[in-house]
DOBA-338121 format. One record per atom (N, C-alpha, C): x negated, y, z negated. Coordinates in steps of 0.001 Angstrom, whole numbers, padded with zeros to 6 digits, always signed. Each point is the difference from the previous one (the first is absolute). Layout:
REM residues N
XYZ;...
REM end
This chain:
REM residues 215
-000829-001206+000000;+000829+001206+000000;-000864+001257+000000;-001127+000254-000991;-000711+000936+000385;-000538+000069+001063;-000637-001273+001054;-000653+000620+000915;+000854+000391+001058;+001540-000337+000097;+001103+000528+000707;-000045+001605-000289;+000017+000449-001350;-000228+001401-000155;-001047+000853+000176;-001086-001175-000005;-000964+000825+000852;-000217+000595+001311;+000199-000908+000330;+000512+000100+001771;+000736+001282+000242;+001526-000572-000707;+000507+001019+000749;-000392+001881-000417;-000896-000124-000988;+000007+001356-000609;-001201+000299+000870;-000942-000498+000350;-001289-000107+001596;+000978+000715+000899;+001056-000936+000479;+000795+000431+000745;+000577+001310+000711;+000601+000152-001320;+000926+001239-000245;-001514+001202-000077;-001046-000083-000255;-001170+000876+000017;-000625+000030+001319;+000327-000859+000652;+000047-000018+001402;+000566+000871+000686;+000964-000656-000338;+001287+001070+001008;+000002+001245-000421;-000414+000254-001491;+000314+001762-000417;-001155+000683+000368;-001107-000889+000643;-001202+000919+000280;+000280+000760+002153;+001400-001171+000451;+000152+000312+001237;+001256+001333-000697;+000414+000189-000747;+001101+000938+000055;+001491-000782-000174;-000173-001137-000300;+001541-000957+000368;-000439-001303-001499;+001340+000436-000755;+000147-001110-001126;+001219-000284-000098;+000610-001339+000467;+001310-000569+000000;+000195-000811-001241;+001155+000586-000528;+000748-001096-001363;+000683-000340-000120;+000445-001164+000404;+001680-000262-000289;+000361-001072-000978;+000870+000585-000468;+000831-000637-001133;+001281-000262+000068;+000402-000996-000030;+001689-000360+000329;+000365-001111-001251;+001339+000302-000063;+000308-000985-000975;+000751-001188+000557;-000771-001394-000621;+000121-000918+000901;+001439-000983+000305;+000556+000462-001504;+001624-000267-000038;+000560+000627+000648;-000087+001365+000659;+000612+000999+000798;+000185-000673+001436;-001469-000256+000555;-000434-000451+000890;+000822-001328+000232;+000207-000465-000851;+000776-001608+000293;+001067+000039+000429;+000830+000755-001082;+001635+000295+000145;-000144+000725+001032;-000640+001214+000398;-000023+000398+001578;+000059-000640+001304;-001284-001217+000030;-000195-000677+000784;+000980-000955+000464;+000905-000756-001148;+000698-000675+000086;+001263+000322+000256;+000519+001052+000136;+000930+000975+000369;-000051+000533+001281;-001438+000207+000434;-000097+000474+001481;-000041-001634+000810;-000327-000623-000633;+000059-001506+000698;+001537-000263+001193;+000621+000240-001703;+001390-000436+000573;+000489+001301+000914;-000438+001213-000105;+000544+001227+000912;-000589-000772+002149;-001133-000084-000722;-000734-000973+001703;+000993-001099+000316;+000124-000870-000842;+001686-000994+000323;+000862+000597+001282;+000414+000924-001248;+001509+000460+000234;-000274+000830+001400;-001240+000580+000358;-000057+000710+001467;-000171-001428+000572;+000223-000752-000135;-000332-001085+001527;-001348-000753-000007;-001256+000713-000985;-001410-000619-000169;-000664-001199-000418;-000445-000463-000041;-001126-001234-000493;-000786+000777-001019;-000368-000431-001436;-000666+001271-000441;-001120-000984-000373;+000072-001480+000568;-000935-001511+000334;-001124+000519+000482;+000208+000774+001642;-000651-000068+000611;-000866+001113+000284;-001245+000003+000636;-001280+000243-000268;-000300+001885-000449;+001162+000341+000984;-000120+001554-000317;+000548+000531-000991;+001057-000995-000815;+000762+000791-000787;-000804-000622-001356;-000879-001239-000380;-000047-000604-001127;-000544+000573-001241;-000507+001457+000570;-000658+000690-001371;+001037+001285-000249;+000873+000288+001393;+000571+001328-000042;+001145+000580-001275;+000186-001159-000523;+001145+000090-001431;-000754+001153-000448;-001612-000889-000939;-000767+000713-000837;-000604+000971+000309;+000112+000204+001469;-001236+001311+000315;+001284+000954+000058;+001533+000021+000188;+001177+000782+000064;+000001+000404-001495;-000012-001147-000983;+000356+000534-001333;-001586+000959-000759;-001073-000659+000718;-000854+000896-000520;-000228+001760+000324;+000239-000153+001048;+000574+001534+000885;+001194+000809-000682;+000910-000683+000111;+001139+000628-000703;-000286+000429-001852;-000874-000701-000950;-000930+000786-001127;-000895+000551+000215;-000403-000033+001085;-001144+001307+000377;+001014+001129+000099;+001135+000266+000864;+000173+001175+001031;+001291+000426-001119;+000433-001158-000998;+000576+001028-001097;-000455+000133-001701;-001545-000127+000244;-000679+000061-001409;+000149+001235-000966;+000614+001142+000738;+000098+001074-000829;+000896+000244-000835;+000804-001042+000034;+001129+000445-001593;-000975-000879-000633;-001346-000506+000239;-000492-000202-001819;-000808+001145-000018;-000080+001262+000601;-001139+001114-000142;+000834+001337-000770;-000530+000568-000675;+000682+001056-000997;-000933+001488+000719;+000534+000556+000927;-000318+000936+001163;-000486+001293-000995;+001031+000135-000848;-000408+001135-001281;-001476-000199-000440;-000164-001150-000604;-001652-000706-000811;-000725+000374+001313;+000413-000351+001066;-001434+000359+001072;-000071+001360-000113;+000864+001434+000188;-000842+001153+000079;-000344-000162-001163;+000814+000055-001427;-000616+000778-001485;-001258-001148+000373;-001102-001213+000707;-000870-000157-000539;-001107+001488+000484;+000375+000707+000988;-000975+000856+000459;+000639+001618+000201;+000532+000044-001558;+000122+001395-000018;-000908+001165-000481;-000206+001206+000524;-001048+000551-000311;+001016+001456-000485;-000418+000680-001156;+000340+001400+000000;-000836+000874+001253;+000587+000947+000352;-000840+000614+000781;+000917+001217-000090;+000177+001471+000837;+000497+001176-000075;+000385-000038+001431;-000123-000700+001136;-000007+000091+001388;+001559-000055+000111;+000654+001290+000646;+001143+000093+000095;+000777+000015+001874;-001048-000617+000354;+000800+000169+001857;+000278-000990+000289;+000423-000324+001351;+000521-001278+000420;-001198-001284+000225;+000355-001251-000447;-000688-001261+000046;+000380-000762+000883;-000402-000416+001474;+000932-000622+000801;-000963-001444+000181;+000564-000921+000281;-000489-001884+000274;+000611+000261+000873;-000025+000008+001523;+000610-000411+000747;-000285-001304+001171;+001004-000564+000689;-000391-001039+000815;-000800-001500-000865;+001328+000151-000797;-000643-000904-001253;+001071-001485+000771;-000772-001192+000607;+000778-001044+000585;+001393-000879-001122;+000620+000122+000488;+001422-000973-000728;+000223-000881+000849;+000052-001207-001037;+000662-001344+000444;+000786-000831-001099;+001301+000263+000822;+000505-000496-000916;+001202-001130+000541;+001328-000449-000559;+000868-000914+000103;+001134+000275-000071;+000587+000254+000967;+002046+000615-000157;+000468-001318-000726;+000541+000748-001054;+000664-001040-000610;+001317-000511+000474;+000488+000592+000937;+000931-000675+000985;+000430-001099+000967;-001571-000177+000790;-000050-001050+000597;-001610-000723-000195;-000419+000663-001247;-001466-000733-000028;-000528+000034+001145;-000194+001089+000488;-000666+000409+001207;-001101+001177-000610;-001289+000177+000651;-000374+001282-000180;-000119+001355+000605;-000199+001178-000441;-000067+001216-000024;-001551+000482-000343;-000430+000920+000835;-001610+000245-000145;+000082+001257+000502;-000588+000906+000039;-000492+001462+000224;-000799+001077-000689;+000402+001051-000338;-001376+000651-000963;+000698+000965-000760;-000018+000165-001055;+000206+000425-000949;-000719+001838-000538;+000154+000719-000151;+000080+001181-000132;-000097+000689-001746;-001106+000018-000672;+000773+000203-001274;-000912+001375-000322;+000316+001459-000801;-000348+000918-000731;+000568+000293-001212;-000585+000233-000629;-000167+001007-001386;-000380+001115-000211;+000432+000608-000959;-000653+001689-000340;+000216-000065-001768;-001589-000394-000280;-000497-000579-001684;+000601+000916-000575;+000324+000159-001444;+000168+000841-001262;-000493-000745-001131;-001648+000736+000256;-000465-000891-001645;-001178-001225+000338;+000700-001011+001236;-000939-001288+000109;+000078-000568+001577;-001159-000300+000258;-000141-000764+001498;-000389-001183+000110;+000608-000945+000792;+000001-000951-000029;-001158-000855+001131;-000995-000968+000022;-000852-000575+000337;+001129-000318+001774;-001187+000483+000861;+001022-000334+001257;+000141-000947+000864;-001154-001240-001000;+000895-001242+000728;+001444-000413-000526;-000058+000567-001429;+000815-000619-000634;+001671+000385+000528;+000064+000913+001086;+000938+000046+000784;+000720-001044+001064;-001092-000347+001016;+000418-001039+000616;+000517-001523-001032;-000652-000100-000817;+000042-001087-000991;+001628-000225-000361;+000310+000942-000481;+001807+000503-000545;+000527-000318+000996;-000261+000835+001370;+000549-000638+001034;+000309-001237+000527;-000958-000912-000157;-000354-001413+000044;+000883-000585-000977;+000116+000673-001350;+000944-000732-001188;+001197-000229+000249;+000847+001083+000902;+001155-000470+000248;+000436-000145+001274;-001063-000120+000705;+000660-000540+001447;-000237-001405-000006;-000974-000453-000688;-000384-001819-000181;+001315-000503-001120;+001482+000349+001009;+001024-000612-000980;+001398-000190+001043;+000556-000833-000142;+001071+000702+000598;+000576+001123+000627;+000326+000736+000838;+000136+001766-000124;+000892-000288+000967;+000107+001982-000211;+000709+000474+001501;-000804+001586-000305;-000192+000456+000984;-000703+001148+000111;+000770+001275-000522;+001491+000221-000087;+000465+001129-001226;-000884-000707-001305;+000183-000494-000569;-000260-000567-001684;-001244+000383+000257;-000964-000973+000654;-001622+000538-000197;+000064+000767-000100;+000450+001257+001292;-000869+001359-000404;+000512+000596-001220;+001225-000287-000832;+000066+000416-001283;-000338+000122-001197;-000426-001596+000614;-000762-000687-001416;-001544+000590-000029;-000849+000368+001254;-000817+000436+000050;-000136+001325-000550;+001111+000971+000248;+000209+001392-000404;-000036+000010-001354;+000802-000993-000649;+000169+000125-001148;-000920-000642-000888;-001147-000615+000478;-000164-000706-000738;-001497+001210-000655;-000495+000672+001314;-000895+001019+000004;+000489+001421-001133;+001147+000341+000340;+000741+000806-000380;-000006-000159-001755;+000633-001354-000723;-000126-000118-001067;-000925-000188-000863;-001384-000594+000835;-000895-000466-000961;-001461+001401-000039;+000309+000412+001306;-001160+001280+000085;+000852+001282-000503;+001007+000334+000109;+000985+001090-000209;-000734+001038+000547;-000196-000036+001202;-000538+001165+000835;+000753+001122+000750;+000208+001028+000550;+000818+001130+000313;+000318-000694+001356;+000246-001087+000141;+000439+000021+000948;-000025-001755+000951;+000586-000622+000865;+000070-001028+000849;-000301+000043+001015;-000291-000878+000954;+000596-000037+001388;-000484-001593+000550;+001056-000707+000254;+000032-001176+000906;+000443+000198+001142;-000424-000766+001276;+000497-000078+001072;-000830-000977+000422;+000976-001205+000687;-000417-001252+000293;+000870-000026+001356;-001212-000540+001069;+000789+000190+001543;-000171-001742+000269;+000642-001143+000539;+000070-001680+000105;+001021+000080+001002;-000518-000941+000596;+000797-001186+000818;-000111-001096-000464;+001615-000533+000350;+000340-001131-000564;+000221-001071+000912;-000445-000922-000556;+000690-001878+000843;+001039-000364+000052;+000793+000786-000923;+001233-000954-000291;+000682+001129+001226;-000256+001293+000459;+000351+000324+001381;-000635-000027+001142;-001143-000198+000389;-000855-000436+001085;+000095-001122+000327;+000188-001265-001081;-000421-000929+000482;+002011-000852+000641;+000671+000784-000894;+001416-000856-000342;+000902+001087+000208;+001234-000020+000261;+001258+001359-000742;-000609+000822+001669;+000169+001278-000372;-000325+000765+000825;-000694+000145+000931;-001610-000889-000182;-000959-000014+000889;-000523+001340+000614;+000114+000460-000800;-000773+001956+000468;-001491-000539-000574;-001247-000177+001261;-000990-000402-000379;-000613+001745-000822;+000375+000596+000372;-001126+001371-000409;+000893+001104-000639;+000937-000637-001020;+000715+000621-000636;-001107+000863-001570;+000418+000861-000463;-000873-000073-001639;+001244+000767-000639;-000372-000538-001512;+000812+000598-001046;-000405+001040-000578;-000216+000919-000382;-000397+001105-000965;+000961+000084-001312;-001074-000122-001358;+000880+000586-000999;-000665+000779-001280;+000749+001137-000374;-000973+000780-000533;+001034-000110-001636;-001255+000733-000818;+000298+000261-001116;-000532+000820-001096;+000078+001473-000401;-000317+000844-000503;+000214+000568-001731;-001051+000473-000189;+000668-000030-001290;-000938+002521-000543;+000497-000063-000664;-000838+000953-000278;+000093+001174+000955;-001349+000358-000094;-000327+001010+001205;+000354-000045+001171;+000118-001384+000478;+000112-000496+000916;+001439-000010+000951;+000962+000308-000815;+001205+000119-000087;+000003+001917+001076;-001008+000610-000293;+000107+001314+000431;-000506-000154+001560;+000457+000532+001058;+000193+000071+001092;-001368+000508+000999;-000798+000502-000882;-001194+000738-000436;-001150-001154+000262;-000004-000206-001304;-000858-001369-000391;-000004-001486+001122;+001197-000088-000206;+000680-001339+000930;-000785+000271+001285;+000605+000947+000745;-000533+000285+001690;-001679+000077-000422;-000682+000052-000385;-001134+000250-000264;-000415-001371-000193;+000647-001082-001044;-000473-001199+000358;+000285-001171+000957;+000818+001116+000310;+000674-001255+001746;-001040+000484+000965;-000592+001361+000162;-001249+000481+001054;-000834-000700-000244;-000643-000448-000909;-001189-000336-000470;-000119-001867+000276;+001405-000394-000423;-000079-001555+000092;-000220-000253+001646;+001049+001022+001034;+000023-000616+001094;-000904+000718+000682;-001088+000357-000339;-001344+000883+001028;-000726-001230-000040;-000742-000388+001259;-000985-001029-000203;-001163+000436+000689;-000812-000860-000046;-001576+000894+000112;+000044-000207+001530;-001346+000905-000002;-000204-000322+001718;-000411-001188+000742;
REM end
C-alpha cells in the first residue's frame, strides 16, 4: 500500500511540474446505483449494454454525472471569505469571459458560455481566482441559467457586502440546438444587479467594458 502511495504522489509531482494535476474522487455506492440505473435506461432505448461499446458506459455515465454536479457539496461563500483582503479600493472589479458549464435541469442536457461577473468593494477585495471558482460552485449542479446568475449575484453580494453587483452570463443550450427548436446559434443572456449597479450610469459602463474585446 505504501509503495502504491508512492507512486502515485511521483506521479501527481509529475504532472504538477507539466502544469496539469487530476483528482478524482467519486463515491463508489453512487457510482453503482448510477450505473445500474443507466444499465436499464440502455435496455429500455433498444441497447445491448453486453456489448463491446457500451460495457463500461453505465460507470463512465455515472462517474460524469458526480463530476458535472459536484457543486452542491461546495459552500461558494467559504471559497471567497477564504481570500478576503481589507483594502480601500473603491471602483469597479470585473472577471470577465469566465467559461460555464453547466446542466439544464430539464432535460439533463448541457448549457456552456461565459459568464460576466463585477463588483465595486466597500471595505474588502476578494482574491480573483476565487471568482471563477463560485462560478464553478454552482453551475457543477443541476441549473438553469435564471437561478445561476442569481445565485452568483447573491452569493458575492452577501458574503463581500460590496457597493455593488453585476452578473451577466451569455450560453447556448442543447436541450435547444440539439432537440425542441433546433436554433443551432441561438444564446441566452441573463443579468443580475445589485447596488450601484442598479444605476443606469454604472450598469452601461459595465456592459462597455464586458463587451469591448481586444484587438
Amino acid at each position: 500500500m505504501a509503495k502504491m502511495k508512492k507512486n502515485t504522489t511521483a506521479a501527481a509531482r509529475g504532472n504538477a511540474a507539466n502544469g496539469y494535476v487530476r483528482i478524482e474522487q467519486y463515491n463508489s455506492g453512487t457510482v453503482e446505483r448510477v450505473a445500474g440505473n443507466y444499465r436499464e435506461i440502455l435496455k429500455a432505448l433498444g441497447e445491448d449494454p453486453e456489448r463491446e461499446g457500451l460495457l463500461k458506459t453505465p460507470e463512465r455515465v455515472a462517474k460524469a454525472l458526480q463530476y458535472l454536479t459536484h457543486g452542491k457539496g461546495l459552500d461558494p461563500a467559504a471559497i471567497l471569505r477564504s481570500a478576503m483582503f481589507k483594502e480601500e479600493y473603491q471602483q469597479m472589479v470585473i472577471v470577465k469571459d469566465i467559461e460555464v458549464y453547466s446542466l439544464c435541469e430539464h432535460h439533463i442536457l448541457p448549457f456552456f458560455g461565459k459568464a460576466h461577473v463585477a463588483y465595486i468593494p466597500n471595505g474588502h477585495i476578494v482574491g480573483l481566482s476565487k471568482i471563477p471558482r463560485v462560478v464553478d460552485a454552482f453551475a457543477r449542479r443541476l441549473q438553469v441559467q435564471e437561478r445561476l446568475t442569481v445565485e452568483i449575484r447573491n452569493c458575492i453580494q452577501d458574503t463581500l457586502k460590496p457597493l455593488g453587483v453585476a452578473v451577466v452570463i451569455e450560453a447556448q443550450h442543447l436541450c435547444m440546438i440539439m432537440r425542441g427548436i433546433q436554433k443551432q446559434h441561438s444564446v441566452a443572456t441573463t443579468s443580475a444587479f445589485t447596488g450601484e449597479f442598479q444605476q443606469d450610469r454604472t450598469r452601461a459602463e459595465f456592459m462597455r467594458l464586458v463587451s469591448k474585446r481586444g484587438d
